[in-house]
DSSP file (Angstrom, degrees, kcal/mol; ACC not computed):
  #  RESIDUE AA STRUCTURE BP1 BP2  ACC     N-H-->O    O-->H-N    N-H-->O    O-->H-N    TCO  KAPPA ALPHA  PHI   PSI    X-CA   Y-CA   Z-CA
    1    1 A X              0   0    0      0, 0.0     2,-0.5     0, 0.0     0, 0.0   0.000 360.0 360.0 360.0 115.6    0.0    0.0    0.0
    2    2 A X        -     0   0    0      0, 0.0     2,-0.2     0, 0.0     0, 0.0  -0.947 360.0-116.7-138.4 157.8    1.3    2.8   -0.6
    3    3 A X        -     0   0    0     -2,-0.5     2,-0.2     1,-0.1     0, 0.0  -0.378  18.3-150.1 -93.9 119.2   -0.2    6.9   -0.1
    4    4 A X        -     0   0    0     -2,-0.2     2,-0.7     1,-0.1    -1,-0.1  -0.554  29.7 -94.8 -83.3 166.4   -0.7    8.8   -2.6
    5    5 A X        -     0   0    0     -2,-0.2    -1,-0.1     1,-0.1     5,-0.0  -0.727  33.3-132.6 -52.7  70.0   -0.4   12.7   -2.1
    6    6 A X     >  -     0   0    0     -2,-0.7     4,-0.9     1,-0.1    -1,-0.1   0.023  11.5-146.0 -29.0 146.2   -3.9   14.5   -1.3
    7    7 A X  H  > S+     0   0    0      2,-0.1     4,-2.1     3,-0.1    -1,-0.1   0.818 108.2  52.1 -48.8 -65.6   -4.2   17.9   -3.8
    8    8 A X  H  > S+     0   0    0      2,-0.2     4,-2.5     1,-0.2    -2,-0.1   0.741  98.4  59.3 -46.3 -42.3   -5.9   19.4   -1.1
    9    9 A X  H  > S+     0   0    0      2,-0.2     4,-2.7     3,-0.1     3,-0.4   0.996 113.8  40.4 -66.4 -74.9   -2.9   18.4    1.5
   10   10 A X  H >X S+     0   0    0     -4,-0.9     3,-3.4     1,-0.3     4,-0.8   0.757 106.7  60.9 -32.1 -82.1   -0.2   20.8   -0.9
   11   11 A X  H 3X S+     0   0    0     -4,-2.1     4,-2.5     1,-0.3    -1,-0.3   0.739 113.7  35.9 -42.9 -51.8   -2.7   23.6   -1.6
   12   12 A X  H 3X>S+     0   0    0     -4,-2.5     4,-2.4    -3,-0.4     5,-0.8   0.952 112.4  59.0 -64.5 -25.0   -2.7   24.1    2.6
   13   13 A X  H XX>S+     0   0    0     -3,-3.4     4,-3.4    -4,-2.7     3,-1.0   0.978 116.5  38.6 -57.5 -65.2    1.3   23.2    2.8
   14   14 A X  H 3<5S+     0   0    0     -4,-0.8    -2,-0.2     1,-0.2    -1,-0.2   0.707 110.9  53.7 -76.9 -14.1    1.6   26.4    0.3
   15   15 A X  H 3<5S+     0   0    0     -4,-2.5    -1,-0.2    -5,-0.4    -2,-0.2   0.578 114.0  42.9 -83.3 -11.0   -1.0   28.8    1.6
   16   16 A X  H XX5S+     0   0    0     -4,-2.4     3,-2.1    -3,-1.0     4,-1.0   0.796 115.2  54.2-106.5 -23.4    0.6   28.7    5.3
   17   17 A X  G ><<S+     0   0    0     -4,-3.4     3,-0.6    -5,-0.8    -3,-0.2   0.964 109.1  47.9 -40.3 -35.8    4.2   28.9    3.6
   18   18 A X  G 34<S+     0   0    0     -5,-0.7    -1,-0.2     1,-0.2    -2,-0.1   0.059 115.5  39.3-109.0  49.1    3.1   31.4    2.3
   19   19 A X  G <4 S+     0   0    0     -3,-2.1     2,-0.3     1,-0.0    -1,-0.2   0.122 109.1  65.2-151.9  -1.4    1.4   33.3    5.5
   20   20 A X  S << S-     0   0    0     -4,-1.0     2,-0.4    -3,-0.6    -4,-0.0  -0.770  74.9-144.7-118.1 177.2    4.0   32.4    7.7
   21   21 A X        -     0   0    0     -2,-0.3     2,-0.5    -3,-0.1     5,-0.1  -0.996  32.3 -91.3-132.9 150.3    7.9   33.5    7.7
   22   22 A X    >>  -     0   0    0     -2,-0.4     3,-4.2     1,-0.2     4,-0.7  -0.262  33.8-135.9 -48.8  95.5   11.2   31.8    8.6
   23   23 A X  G >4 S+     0   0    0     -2,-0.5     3,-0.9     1,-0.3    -1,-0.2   0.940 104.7  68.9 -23.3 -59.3   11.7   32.6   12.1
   24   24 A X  G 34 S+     0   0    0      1,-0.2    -1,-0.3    -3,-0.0    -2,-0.1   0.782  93.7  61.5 -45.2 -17.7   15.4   33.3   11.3
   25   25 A X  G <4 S+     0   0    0     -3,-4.2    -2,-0.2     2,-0.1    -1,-0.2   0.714  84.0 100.6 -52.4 -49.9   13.9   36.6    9.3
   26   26 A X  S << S-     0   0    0     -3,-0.9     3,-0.1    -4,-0.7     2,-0.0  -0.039  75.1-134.6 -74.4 122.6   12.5   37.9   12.5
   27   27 A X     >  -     0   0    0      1,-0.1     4,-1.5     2,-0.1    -1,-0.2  -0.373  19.9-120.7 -64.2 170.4   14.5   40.6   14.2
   28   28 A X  H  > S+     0   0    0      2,-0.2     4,-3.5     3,-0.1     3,-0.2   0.972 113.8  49.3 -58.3 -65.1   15.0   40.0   18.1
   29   29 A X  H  > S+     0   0    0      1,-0.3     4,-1.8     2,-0.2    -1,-0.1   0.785 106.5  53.6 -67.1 -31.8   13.4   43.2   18.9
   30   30 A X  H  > S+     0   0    0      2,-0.1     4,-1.0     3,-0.1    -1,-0.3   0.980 111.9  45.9 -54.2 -53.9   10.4   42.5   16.7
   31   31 A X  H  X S+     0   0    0     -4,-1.5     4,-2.2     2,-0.2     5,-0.2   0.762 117.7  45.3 -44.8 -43.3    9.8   39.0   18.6
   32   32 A X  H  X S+     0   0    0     -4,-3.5     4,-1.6     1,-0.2    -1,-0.2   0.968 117.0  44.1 -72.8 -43.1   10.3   40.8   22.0
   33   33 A X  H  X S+     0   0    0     -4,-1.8     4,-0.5     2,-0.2    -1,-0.2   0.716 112.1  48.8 -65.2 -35.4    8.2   43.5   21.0
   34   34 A X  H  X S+     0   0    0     -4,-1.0     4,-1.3     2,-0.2    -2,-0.2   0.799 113.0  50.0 -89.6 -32.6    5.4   41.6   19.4
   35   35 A X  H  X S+     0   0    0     -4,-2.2     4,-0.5     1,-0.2    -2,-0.2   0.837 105.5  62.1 -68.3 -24.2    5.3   39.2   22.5
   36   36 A X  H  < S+     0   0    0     -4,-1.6     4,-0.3    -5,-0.2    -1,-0.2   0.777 106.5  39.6 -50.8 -38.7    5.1   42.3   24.7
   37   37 A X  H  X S+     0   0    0     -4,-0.5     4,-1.1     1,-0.2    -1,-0.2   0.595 107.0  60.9-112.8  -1.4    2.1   43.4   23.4
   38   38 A X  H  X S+     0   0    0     -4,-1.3     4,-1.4     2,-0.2    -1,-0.2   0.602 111.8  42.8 -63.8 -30.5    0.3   40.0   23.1
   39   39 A X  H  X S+     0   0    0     -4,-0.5     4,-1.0     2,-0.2    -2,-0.2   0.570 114.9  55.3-104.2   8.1    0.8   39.6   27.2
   40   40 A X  H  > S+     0   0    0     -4,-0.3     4,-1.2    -3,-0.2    -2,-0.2   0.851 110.5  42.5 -81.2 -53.9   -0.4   43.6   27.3
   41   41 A X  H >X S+     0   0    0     -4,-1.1     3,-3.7     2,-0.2     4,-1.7   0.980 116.7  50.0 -64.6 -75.6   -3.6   42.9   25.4
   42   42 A X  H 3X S+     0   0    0     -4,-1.4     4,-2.4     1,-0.3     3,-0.4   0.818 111.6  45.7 -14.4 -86.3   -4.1   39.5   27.7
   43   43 A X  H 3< S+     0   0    0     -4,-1.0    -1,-0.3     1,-0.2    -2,-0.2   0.697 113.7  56.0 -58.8  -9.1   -3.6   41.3   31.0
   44   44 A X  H X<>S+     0   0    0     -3,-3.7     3,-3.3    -4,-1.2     5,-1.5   0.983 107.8  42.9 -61.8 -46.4   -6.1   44.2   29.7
   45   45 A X  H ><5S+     0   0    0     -4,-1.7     3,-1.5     1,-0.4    11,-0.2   0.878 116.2  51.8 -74.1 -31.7   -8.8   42.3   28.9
   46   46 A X  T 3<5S+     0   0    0     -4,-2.4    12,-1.5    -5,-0.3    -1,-0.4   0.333 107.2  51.9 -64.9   6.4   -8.2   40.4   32.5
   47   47 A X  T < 5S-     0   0    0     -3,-3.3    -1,-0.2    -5,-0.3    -2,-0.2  -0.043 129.9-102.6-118.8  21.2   -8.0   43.5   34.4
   48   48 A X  T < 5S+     0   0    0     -3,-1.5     6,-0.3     8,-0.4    -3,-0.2   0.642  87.7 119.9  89.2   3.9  -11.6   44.5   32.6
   49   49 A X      < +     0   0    0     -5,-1.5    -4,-0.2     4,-0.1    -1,-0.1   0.587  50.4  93.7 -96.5 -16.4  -10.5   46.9   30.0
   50   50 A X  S >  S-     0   0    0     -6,-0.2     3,-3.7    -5,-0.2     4,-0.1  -0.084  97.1 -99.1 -66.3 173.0  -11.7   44.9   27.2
   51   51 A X  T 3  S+     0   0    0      1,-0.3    -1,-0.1     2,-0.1    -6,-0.0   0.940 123.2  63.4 -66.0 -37.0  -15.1   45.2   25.3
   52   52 A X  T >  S+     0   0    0      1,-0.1     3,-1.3     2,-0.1    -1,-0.3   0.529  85.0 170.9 -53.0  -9.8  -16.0   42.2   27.6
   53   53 A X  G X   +     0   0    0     -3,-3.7     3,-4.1     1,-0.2     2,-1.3   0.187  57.8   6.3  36.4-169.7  -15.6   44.0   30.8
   54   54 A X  G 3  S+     0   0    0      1,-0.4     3,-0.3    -6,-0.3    -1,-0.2   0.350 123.2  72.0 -32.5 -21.9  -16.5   43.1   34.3
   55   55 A X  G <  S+     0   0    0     -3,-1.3    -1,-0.4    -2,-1.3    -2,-0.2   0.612 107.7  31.8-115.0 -36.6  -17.3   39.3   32.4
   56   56 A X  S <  S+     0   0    0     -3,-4.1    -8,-0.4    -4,-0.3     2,-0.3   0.075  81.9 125.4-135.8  28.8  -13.5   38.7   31.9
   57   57 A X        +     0   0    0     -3,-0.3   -10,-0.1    -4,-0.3   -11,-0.1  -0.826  18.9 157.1 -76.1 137.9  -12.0   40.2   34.7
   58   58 A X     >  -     0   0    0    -12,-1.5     4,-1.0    -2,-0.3     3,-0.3  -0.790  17.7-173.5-139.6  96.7   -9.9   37.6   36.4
   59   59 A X  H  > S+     0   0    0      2,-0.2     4,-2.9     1,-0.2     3,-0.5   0.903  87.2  53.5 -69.9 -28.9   -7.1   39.8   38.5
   60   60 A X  H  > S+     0   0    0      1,-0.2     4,-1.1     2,-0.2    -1,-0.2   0.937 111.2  43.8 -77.7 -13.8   -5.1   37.0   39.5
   61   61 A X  H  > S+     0   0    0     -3,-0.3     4,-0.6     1,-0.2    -1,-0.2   0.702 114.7  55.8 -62.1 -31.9   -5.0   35.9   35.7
   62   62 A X  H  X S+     0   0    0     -4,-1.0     4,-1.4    -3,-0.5    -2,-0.2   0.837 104.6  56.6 -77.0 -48.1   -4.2   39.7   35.3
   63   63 A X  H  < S+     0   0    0     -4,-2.9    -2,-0.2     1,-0.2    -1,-0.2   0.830 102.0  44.0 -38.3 -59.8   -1.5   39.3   37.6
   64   64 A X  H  X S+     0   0    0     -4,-1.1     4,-1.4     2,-0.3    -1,-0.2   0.613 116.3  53.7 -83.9 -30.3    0.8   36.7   36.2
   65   65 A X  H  < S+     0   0    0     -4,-0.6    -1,-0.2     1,-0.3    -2,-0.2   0.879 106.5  43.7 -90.3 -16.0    0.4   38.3   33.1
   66   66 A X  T  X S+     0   0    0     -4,-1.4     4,-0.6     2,-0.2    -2,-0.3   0.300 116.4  56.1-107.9   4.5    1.3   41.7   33.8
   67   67 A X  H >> S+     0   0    0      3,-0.1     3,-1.9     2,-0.1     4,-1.1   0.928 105.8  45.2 -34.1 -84.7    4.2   40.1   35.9
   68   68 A X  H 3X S+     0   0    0     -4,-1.4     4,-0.8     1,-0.3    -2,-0.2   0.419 112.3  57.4 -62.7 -10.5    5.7   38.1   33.2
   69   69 A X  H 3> S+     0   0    0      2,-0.1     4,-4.2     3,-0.1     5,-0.4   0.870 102.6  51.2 -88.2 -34.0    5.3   41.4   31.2
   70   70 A X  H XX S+     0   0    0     -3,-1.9     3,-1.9    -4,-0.6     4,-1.6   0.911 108.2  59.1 -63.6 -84.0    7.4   43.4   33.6
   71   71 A X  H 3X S+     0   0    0     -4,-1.1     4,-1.4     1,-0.3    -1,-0.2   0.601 112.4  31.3   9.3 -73.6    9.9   40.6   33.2
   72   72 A X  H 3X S+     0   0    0     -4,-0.8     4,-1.9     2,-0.2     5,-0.3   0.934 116.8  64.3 -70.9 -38.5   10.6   40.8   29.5
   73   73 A X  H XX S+     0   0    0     -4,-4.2     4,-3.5    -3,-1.9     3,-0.5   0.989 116.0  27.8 -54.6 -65.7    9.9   44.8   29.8
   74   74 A X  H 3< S+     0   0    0     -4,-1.6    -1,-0.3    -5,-0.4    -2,-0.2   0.889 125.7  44.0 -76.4   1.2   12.8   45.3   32.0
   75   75 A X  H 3< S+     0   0    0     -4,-1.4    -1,-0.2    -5,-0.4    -2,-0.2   0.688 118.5  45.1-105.4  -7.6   15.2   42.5   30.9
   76   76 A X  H <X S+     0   0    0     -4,-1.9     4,-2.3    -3,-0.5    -3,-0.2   0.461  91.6  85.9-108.9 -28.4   14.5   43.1   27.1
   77   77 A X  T  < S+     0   0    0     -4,-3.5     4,-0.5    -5,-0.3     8,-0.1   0.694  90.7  45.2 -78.1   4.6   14.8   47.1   27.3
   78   78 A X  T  4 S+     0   0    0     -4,-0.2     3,-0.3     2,-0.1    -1,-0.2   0.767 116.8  56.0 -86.3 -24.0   18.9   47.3   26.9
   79   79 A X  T  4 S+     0   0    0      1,-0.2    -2,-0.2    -4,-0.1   -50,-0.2   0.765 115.7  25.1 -74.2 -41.1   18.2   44.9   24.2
   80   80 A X  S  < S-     0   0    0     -4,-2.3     4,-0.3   -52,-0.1    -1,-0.2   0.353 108.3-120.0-123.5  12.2   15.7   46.5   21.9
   81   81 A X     >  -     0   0    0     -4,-0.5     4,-2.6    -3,-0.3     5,-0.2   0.552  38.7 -71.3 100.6 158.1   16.8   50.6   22.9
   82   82 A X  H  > S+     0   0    0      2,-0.2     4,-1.2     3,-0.2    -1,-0.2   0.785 125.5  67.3 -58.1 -23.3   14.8   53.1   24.2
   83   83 A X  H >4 S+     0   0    0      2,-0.2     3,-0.7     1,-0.1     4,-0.3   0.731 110.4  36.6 -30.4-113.1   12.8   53.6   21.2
   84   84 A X  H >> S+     0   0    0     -4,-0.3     4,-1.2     1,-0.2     3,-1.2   0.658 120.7  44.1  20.1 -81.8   11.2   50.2   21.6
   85   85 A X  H 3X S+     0   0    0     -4,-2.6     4,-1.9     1,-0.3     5,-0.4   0.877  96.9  66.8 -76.9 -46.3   11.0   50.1   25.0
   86   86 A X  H << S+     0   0    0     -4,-1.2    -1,-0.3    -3,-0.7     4,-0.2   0.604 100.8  52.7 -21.0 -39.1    9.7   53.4   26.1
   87   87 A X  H <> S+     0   0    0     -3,-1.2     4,-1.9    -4,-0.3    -1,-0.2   0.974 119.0  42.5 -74.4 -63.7    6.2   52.7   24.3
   88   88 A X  H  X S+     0   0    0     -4,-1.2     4,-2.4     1,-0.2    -2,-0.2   0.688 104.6  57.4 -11.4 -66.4    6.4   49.2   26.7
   89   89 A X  H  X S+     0   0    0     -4,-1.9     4,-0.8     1,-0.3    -1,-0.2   0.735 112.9  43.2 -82.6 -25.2    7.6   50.6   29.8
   90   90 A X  H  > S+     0   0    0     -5,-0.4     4,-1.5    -4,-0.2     3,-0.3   0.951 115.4  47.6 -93.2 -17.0    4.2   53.1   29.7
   91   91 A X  H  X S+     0   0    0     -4,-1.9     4,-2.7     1,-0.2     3,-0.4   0.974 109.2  54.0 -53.0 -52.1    1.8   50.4   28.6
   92   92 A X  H  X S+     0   0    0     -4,-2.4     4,-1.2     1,-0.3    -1,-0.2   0.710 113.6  44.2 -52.6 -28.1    3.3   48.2   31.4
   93   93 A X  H  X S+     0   0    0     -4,-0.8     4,-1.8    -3,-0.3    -1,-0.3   0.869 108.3  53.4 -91.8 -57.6    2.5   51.1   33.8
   94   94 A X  H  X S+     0   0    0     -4,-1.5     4,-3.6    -3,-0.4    -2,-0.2   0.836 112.9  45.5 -47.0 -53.2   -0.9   51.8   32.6
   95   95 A X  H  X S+     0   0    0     -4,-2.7     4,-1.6     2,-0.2    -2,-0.3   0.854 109.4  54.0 -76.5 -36.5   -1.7   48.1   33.1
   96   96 A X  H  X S+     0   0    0     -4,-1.2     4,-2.3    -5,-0.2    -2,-0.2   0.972 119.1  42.1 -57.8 -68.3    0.2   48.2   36.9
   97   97 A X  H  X S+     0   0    0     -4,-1.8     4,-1.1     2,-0.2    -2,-0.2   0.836 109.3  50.5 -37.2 -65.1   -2.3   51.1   37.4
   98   98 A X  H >X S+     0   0    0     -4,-3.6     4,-2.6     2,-0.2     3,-1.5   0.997 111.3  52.8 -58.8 -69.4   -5.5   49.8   35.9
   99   99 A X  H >< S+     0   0    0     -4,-1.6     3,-0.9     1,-0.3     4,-0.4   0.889 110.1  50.4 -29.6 -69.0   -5.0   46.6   38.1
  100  100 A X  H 3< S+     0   0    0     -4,-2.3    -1,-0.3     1,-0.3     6,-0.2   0.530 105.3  48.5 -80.2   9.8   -4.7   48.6   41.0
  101  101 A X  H << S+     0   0    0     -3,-1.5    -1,-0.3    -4,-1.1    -2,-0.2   0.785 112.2  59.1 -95.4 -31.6   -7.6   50.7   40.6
  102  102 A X  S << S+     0   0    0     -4,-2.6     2,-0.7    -3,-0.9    -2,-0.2   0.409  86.3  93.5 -66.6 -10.3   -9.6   47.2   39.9
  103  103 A X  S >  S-     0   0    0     -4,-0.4     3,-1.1    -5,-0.4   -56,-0.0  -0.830  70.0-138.6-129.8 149.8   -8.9   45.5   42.9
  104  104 A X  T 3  S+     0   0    0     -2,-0.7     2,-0.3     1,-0.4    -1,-0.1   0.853 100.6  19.8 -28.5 -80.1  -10.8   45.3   45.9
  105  105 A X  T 3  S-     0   0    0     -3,-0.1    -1,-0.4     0, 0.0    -4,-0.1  -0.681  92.9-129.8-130.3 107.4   -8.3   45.7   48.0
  106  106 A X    <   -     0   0    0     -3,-1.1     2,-0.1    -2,-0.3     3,-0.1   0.168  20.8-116.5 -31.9 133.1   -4.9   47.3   46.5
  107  107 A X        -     0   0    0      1,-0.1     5,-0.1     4,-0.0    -1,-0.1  -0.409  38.7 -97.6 -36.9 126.1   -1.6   45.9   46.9
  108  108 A X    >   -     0   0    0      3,-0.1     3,-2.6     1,-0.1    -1,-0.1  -0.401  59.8 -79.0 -45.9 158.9    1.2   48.1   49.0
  109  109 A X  T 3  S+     0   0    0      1,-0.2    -1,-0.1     2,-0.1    11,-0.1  -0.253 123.2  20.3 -65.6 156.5    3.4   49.9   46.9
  110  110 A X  T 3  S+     0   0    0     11,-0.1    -1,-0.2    -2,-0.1     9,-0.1   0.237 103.9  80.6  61.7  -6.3    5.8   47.6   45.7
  111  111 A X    <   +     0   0    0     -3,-2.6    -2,-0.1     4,-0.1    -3,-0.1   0.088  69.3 116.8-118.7  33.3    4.0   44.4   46.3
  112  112 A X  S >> S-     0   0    0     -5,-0.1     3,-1.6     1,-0.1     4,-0.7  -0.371  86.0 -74.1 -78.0 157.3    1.9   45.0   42.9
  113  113 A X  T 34 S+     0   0    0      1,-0.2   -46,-0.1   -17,-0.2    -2,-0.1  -0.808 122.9   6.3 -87.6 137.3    2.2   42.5   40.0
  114  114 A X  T 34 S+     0   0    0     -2,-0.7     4,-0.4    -4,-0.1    -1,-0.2   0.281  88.7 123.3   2.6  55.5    5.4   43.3   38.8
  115  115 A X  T X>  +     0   0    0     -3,-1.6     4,-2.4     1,-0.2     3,-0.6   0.764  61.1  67.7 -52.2 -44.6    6.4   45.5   41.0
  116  116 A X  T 3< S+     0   0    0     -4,-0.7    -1,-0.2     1,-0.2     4,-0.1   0.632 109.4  43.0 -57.8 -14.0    9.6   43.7   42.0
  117  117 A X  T 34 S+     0   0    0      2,-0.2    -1,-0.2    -3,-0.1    -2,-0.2   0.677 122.8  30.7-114.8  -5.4   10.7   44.4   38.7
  118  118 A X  T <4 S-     0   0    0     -3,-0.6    -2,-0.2    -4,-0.4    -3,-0.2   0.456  99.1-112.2-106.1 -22.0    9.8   47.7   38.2
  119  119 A X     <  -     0   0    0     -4,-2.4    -1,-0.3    -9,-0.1    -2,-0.2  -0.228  67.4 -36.4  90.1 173.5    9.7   49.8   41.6
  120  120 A X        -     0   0    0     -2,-0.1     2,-0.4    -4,-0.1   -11,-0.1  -0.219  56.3-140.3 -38.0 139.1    6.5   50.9   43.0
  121  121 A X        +     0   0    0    -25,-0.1     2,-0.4   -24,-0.0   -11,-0.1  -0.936  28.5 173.4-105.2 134.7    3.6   52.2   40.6
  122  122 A X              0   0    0     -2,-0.4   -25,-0.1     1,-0.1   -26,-0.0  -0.878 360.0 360.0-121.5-170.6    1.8   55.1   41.9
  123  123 A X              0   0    0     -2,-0.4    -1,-0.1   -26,-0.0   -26,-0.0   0.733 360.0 360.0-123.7 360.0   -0.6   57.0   40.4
């Protein structure tokens, strides 16, 4: 027995070749940047800031994501220059903010999600 080739199979092999690009193409700072703003958008819509509102707030989901953003934000800004990083470092802030105006009861300064990597947010 042996399997022949589907038509169908190729035509999808060559429309997501041709929608995807070779990772080795990618700058650094594109990748850093574009993952930056994937875990920004996440931790809005979990801190309520999305069109869903009050319906997909989860702060501790909000948390972990706006952690793990301070993470990459400060270990990624000598990497990709203040250009880059500037935009980050005030989303990342906005979202530190927004969190703590959403929750019940506020974190001390410094003990915010990702405070530890960042300093204290006030507002």
């Amino acid at each position: 027995m042996t399997s022949q080739p589907h038509e169908h199979d190729d035509e999808q092999a060559v429309g997501f070749d041709d929608l995807t690009r070779d990772i080795a193409e990618v700058p650094a700072v594109e990748v850093i940047t574009t993952v930056a703003v994937h875990l920004m958008s996440a931790a809005a819509v979990k801190c309520g800031l999305a069109e869903g509102g009050e319906a997909d707030k989860d702060l501790d989901e909000a948390r972990k994501l706006i952690t793990a953003l301070a993470g990459l934000v400060t270990a990624g800004a000598p990497e990709i220059s203040n250009f880059h990083a500037a935009p980050l470092r005030d989303g990342l802030r906005s979202l530190q903010l927004a969190f703590r105006e959403a929750s019940v009861v506020p974190d001390a300064p410094g003990a915010g999600p990702g405070e530890k990597f960042t300093g204290p947010v006030y507002s």
